[in-house]
mmCIF file of the N, C-alpha and C atoms, coordinates in Angstrom:
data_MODEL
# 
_entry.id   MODEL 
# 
loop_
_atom_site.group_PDB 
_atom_site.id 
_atom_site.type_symbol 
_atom_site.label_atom_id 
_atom_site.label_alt_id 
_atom_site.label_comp_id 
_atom_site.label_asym_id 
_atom_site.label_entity_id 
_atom_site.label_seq_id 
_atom_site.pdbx_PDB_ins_code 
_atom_site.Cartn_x 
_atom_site.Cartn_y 
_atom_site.Cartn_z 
_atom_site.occupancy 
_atom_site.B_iso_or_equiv 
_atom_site.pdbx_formal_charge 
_atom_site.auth_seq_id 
_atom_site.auth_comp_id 
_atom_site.auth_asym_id 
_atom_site.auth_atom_id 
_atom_site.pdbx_PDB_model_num 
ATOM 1   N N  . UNK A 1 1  ? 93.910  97.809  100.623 1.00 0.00 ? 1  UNK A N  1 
ATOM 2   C CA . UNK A 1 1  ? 94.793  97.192  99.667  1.00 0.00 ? 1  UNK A CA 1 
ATOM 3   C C  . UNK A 1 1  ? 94.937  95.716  100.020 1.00 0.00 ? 1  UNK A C  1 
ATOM 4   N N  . UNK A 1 2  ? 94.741  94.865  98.997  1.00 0.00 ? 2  UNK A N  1 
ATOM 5   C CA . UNK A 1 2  ? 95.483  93.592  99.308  1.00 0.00 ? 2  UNK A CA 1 
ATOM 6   C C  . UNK A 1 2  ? 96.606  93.292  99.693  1.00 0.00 ? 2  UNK A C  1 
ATOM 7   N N  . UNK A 1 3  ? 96.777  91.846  100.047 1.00 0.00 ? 3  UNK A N  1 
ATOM 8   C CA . UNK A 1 3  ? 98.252  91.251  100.343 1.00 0.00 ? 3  UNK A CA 1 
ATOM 9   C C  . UNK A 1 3  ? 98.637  91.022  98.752  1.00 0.00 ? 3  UNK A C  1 
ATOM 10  N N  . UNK A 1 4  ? 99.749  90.834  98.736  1.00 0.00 ? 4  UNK A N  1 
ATOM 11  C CA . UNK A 1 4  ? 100.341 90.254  97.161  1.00 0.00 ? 4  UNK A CA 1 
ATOM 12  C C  . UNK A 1 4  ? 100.358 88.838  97.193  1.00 0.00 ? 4  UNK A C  1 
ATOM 13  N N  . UNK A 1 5  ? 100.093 88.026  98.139  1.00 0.00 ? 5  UNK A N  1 
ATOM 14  C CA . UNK A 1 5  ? 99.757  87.202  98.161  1.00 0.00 ? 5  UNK A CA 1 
ATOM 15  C C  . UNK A 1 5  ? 98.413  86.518  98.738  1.00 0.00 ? 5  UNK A C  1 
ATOM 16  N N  . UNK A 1 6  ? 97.393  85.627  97.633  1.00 0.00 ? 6  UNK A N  1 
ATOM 17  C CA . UNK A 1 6  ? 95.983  85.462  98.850  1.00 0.00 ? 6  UNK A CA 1 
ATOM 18  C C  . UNK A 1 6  ? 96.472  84.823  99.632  1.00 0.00 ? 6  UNK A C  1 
ATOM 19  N N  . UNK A 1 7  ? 97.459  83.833  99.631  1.00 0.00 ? 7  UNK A N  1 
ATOM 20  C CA . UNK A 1 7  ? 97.279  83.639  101.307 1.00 0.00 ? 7  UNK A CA 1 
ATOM 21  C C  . UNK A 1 7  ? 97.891  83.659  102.640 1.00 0.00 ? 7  UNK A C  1 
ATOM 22  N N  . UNK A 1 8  ? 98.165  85.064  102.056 1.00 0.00 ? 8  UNK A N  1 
ATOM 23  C CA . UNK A 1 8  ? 98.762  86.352  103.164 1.00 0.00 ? 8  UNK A CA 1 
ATOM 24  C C  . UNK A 1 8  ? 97.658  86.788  103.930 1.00 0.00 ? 8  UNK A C  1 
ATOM 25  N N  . UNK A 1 9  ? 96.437  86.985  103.014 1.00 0.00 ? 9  UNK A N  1 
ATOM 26  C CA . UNK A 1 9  ? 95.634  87.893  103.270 1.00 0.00 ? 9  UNK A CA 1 
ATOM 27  C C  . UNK A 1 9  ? 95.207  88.065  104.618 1.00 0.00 ? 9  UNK A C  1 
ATOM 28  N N  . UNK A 1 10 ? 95.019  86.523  105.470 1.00 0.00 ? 10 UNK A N  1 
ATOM 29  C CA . UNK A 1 10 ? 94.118  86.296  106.706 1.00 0.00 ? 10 UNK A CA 1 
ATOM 30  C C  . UNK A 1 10 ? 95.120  87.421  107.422 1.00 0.00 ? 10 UNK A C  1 
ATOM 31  N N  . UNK A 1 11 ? 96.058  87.007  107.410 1.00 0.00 ? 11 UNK A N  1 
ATOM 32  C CA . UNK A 1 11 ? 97.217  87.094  107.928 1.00 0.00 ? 11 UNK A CA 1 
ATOM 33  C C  . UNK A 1 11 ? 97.583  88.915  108.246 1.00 0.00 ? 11 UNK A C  1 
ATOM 34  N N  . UNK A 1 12 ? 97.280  89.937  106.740 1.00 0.00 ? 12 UNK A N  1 
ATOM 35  C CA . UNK A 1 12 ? 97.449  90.987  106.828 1.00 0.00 ? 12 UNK A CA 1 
ATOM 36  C C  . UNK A 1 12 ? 96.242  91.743  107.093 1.00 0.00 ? 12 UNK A C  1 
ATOM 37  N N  . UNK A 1 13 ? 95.628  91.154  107.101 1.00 0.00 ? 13 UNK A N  1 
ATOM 38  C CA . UNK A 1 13 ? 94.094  91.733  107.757 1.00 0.00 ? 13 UNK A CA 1 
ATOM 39  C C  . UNK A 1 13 ? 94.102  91.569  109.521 1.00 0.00 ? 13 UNK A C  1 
ATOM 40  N N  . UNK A 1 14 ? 94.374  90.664  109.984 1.00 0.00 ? 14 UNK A N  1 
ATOM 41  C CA . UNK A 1 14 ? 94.899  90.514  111.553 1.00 0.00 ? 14 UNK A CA 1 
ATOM 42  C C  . UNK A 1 14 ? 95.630  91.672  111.803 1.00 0.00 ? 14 UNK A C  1 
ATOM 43  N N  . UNK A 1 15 ? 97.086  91.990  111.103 1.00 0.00 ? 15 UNK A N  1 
ATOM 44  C CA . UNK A 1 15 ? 98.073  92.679  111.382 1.00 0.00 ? 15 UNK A CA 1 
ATOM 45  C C  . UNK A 1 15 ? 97.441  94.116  111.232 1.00 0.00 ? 15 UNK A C  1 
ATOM 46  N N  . UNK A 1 16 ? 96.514  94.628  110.031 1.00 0.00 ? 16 UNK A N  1 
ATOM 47  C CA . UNK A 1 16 ? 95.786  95.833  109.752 1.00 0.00 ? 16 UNK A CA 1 
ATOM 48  C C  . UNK A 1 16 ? 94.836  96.253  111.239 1.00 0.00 ? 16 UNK A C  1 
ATOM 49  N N  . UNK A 1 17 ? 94.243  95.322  111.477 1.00 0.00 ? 17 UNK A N  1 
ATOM 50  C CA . UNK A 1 17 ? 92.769  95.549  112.459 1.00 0.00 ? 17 UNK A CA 1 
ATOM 51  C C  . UNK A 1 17 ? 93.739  95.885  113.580 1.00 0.00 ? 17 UNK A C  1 
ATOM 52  N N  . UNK A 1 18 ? 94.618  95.357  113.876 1.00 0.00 ? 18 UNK A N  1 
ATOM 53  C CA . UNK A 1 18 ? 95.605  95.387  115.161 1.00 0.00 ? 18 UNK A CA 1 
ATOM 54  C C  . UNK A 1 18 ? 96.748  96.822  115.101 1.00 0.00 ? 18 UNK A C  1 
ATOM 55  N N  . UNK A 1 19 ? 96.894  97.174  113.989 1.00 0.00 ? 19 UNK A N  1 
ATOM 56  C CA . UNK A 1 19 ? 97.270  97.973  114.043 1.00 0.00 ? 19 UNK A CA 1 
ATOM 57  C C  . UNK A 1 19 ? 96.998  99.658  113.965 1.00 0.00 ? 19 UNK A C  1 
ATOM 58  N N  . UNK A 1 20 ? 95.764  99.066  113.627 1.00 0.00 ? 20 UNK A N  1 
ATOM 59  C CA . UNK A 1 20 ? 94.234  100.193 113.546 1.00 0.00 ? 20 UNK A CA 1 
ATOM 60  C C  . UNK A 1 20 ? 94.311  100.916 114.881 1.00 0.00 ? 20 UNK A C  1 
ATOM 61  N N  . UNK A 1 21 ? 93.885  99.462  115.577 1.00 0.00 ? 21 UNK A N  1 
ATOM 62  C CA . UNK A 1 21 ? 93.423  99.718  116.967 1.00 0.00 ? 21 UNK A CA 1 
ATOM 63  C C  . UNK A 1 21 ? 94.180  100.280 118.133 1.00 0.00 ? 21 UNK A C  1 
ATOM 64  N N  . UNK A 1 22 ? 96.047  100.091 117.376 1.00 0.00 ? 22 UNK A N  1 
ATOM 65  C CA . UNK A 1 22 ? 97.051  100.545 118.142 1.00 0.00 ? 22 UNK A CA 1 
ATOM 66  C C  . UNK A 1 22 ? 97.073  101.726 118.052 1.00 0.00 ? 22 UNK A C  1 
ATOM 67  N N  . UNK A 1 23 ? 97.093  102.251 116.682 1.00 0.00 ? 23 UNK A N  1 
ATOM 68  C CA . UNK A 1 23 ? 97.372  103.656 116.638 1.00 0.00 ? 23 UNK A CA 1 
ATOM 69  C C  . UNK A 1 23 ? 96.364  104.647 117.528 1.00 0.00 ? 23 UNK A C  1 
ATOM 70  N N  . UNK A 1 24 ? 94.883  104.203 117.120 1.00 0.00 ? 24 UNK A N  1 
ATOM 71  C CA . UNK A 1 24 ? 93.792  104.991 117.875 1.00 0.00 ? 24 UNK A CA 1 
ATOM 72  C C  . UNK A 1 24 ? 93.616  105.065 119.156 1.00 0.00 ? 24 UNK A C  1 
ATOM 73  N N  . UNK A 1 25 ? 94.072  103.635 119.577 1.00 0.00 ? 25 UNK A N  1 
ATOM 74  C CA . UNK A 1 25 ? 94.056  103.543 121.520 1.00 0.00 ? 25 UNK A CA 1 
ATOM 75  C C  . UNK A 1 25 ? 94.689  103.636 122.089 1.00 0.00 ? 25 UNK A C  1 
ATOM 76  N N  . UNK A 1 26 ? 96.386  103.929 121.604 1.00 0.00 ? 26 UNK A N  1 
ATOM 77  C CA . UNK A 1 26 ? 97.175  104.101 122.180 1.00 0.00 ? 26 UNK A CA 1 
ATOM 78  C C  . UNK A 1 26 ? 98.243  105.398 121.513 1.00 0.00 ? 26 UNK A C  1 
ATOM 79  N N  . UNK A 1 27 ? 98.810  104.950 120.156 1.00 0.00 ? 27 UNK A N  1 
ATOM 80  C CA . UNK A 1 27 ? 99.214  105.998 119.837 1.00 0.00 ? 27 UNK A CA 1 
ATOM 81  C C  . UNK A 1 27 ? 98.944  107.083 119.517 1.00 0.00 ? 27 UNK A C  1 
ATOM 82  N N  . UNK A 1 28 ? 97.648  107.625 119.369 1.00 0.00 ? 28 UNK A N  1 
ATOM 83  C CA . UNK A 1 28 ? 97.037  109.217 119.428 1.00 0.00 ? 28 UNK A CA 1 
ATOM 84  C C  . UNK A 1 28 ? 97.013  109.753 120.756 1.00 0.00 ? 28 UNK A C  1 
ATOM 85  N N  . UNK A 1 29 ? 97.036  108.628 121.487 1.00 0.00 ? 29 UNK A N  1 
ATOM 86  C CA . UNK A 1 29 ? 96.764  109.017 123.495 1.00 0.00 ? 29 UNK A CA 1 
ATOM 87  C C  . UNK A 1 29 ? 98.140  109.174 123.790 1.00 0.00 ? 29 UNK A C  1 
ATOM 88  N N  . UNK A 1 30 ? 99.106  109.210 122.913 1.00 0.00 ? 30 UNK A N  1 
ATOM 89  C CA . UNK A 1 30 ? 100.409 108.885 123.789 1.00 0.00 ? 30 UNK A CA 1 
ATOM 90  C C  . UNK A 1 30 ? 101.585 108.378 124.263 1.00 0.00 ? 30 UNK A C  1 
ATOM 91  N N  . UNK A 1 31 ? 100.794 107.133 123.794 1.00 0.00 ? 31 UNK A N  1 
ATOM 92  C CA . UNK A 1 31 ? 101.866 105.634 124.271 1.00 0.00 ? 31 UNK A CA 1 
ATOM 93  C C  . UNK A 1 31 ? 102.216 105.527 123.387 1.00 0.00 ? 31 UNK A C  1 
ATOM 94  N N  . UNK A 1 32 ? 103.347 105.684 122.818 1.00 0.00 ? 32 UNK A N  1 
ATOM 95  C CA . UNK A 1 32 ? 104.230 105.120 121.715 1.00 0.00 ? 32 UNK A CA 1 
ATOM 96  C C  . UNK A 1 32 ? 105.085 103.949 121.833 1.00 0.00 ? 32 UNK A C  1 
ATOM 97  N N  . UNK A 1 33 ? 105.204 103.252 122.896 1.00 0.00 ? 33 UNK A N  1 
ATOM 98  C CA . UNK A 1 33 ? 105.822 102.091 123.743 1.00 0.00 ? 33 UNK A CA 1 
ATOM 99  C C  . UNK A 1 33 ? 104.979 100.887 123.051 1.00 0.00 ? 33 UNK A C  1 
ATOM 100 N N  . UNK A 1 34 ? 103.822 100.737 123.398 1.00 0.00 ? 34 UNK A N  1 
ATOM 101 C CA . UNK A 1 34 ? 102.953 99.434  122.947 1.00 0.00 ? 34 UNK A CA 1 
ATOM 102 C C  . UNK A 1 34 ? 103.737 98.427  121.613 1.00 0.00 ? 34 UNK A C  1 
ATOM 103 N N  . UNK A 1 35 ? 103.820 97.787  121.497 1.00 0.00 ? 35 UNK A N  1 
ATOM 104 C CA . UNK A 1 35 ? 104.026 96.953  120.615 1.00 0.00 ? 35 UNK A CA 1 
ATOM 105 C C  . UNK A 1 35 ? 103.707 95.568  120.990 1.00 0.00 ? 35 UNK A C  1 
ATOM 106 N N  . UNK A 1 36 ? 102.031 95.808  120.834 1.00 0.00 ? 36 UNK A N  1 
ATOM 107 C CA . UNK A 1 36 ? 101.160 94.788  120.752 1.00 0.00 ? 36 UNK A CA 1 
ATOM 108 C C  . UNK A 1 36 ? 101.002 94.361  118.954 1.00 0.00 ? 36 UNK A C  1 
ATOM 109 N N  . UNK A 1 37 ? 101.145 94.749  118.505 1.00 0.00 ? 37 UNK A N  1 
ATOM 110 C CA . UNK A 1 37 ? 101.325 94.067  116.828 1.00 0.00 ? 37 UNK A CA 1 
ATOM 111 C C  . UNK A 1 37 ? 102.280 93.492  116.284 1.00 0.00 ? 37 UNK A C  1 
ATOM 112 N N  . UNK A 1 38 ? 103.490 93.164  116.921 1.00 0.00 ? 38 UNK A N  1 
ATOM 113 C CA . UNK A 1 38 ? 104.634 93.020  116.487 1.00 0.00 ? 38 UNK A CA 1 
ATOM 114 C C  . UNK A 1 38 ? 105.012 91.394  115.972 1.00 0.00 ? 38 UNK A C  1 
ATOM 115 N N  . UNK A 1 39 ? 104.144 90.863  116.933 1.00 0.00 ? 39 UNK A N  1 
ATOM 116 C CA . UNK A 1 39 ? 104.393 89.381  116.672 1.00 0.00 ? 39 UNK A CA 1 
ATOM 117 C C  . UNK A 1 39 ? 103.314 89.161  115.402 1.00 0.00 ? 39 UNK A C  1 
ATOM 118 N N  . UNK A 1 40 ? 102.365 89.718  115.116 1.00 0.00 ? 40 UNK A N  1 
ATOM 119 C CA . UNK A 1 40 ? 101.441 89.997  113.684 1.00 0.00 ? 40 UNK A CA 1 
ATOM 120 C C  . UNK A 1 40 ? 102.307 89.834  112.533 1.00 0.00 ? 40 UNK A C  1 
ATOM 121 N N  . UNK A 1 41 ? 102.761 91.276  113.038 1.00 0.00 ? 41 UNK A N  1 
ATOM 122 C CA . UNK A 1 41 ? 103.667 92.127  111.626 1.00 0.00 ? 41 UNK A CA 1 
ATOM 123 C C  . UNK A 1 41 ? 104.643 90.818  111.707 1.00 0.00 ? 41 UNK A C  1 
ATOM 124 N N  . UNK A 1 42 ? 104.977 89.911  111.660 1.00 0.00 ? 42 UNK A N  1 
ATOM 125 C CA . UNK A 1 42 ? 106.149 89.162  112.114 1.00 0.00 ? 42 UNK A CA 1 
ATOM 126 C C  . UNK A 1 42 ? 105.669 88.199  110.607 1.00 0.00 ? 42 UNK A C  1 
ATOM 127 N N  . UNK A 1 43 ? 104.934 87.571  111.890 1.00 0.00 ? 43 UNK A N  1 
ATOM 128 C CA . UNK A 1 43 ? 104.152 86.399  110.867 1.00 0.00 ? 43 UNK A CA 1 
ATOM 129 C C  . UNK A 1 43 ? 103.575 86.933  109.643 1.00 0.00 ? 43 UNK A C  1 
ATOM 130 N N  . UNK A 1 44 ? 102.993 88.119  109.365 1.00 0.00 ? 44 UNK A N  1 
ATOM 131 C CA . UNK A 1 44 ? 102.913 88.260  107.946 1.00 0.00 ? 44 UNK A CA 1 
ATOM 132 C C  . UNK A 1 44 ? 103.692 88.844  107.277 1.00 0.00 ? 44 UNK A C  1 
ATOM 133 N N  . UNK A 1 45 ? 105.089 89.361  107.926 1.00 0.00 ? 45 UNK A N  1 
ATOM 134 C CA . UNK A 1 45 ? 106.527 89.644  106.665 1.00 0.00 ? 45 UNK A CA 1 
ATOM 135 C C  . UNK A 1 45 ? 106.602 88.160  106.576 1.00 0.00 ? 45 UNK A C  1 
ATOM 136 N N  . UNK A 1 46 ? 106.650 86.893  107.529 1.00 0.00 ? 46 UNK A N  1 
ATOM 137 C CA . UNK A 1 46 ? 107.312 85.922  106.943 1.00 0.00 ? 46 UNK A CA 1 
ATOM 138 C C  . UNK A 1 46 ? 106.189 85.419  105.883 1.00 0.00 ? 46 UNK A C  1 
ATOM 139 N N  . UNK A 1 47 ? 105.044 85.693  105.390 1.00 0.00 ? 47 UNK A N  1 
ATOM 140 C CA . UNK A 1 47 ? 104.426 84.594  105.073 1.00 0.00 ? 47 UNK A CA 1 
ATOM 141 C C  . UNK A 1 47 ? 104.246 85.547  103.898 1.00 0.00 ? 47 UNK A C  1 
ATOM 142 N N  . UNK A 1 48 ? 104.441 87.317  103.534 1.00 0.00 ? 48 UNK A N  1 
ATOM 143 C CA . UNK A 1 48 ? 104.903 87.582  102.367 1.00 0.00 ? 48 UNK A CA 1 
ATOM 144 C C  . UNK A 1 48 ? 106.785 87.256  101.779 1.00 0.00 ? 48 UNK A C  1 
ATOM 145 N N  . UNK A 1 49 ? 107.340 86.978  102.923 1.00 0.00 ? 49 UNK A N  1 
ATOM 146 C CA . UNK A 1 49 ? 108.734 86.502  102.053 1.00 0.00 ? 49 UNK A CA 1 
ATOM 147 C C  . UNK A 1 49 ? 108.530 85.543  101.141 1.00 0.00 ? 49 UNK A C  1 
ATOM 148 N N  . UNK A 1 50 ? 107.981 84.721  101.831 1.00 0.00 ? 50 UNK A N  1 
ATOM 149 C CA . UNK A 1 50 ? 107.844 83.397  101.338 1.00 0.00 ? 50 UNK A CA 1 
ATOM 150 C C  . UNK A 1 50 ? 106.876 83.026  99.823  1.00 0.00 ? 50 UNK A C  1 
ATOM 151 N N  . UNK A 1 51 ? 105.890 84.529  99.818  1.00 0.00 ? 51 UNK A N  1 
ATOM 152 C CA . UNK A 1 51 ? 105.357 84.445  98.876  1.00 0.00 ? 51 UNK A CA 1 
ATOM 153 C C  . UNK A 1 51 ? 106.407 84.816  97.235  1.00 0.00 ? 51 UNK A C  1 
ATOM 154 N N  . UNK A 1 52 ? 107.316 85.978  97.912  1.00 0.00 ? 52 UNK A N  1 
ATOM 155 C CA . UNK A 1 52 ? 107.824 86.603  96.935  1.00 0.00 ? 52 UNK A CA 1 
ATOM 156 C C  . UNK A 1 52 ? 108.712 85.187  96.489  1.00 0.00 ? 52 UNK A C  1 
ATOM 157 N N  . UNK A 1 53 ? 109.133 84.731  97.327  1.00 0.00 ? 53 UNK A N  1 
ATOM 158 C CA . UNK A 1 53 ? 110.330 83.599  96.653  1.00 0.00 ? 53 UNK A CA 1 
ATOM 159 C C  . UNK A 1 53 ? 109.720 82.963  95.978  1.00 0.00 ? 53 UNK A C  1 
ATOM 160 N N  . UNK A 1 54 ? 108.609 82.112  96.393  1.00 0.00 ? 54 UNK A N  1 
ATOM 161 C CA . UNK A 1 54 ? 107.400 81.086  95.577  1.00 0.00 ? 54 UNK A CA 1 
ATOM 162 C C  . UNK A 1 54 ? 107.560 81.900  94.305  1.00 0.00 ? 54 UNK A C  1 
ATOM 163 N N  . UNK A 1 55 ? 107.202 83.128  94.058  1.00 0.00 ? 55 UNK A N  1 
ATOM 164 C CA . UNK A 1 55 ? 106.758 83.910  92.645  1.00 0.00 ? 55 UNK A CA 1 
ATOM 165 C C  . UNK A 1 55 ? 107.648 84.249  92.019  1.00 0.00 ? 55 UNK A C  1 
ATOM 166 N N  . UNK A 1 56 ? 108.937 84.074  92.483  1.00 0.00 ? 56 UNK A N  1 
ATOM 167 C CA . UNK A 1 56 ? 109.733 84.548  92.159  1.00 0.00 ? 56 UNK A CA 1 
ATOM 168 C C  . UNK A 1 56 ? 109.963 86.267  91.802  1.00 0.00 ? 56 UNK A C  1 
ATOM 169 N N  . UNK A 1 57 ? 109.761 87.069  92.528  1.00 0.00 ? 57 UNK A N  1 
ATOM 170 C CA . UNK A 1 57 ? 109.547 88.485  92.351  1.00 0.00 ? 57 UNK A CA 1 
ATOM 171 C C  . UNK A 1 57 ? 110.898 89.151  92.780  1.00 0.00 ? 57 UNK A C  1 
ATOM 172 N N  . UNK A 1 58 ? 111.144 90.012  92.297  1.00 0.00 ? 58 UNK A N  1 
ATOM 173 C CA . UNK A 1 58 ? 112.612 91.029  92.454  1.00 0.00 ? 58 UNK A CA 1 
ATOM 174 C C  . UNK A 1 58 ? 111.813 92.204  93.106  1.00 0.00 ? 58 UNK A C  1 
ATOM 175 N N  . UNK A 1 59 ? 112.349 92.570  94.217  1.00 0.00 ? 59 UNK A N  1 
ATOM 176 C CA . UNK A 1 59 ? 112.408 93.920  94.541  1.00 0.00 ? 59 UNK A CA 1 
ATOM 177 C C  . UNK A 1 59 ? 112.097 95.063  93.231  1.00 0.00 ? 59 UNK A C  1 
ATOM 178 N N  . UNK A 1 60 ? 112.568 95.263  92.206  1.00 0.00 ? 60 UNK A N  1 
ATOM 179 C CA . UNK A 1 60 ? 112.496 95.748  91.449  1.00 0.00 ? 60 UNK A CA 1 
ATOM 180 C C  . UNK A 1 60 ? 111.050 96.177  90.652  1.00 0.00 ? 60 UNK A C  1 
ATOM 181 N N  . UNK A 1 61 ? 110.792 94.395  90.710  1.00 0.00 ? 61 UNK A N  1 
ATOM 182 C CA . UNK A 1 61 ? 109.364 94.503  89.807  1.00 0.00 ? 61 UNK A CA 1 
ATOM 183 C C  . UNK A 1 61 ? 108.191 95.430  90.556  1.00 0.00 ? 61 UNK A C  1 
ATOM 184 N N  . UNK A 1 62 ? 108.314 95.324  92.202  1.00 0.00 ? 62 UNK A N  1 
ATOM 185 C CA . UNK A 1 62 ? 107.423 95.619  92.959  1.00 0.00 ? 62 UNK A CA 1 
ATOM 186 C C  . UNK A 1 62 ? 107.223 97.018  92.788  1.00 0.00 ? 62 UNK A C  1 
ATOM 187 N N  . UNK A 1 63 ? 108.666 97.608  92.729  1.00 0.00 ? 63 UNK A N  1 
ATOM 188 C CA . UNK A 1 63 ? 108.597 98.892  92.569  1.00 0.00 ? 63 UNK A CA 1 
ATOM 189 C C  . UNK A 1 63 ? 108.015 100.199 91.378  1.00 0.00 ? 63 UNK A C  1 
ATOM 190 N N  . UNK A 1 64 ? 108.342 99.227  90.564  1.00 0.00 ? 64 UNK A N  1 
ATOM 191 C CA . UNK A 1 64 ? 107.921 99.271  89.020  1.00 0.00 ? 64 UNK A CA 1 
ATOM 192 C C  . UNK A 1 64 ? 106.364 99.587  89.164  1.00 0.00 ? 64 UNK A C  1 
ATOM 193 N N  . UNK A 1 65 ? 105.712 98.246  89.669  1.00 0.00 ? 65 UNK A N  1 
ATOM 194 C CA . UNK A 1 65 ? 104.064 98.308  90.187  1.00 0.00 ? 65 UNK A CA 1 
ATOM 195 C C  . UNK A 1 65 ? 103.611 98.991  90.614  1.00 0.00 ? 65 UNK A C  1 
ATOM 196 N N  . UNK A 1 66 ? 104.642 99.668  91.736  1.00 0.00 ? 66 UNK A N  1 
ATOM 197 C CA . UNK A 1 66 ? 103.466 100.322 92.801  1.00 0.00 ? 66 UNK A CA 1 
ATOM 198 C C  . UNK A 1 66 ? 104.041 101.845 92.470  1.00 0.00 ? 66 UNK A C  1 
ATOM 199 N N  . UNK A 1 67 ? 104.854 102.230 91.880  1.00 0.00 ? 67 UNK A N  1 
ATOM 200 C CA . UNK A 1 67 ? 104.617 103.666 91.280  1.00 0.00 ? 67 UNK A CA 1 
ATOM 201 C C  . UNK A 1 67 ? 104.938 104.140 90.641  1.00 0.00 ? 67 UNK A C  1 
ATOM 202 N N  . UNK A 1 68 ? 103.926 105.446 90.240  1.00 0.00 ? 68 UNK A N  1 
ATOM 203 C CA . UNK A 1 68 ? 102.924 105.697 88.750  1.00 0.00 ? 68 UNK A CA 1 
ATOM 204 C C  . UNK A 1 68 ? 104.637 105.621 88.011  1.00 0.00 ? 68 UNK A C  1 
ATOM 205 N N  . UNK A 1 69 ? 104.459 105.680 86.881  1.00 0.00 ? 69 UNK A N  1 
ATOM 206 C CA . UNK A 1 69 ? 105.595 106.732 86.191  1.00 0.00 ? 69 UNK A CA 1 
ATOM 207 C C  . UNK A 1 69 ? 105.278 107.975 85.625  1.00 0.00 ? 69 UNK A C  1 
ATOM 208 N N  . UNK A 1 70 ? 106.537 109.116 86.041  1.00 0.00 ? 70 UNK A N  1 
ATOM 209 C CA . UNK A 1 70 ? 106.325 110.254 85.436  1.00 0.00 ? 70 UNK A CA 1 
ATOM 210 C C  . UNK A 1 70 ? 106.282 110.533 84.209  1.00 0.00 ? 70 UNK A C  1 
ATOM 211 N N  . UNK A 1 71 ? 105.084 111.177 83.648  1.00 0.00 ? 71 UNK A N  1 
ATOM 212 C CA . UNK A 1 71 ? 104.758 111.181 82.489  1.00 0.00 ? 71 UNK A CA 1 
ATOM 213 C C  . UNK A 1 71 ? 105.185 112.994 81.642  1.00 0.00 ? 71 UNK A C  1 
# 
């Protein structure tokens, strides 16, 4: 899935690969402690906040988007 913003993207692709690699090398083994992604996940909530304000987007709309309606 994309970022909602492109130029989030670098940004949530770092945070994805890193968090890939957490779950498989550490959290399937065990370690649930690690929080080697955190400063990631950081920088790309701030750099989607910042998108939503730029776009002006409501919580609302997002939700609307991302699921289906019951038909």
């Amino acid at each position: 899935m994309s970022s909602i913003s492109p130029s989030c993207q670098n940004l949530k692709d770092e945070y994805d690969a890193c968090f890939n690699s957490w779950f498989t090398d550490h959290y399937l083994k065990g370690d649930t402690t690690t929080d080697m992604c955190t400063n990631l996940f950081k920088k790309y909530q701030a750099c989607i906040k910042e998108a939503v304000k730029e776009h002006k987007i409501t919580l609302w709309e997002l939700e609307n988007e991302s699921i289906p309606k019951k038909t």
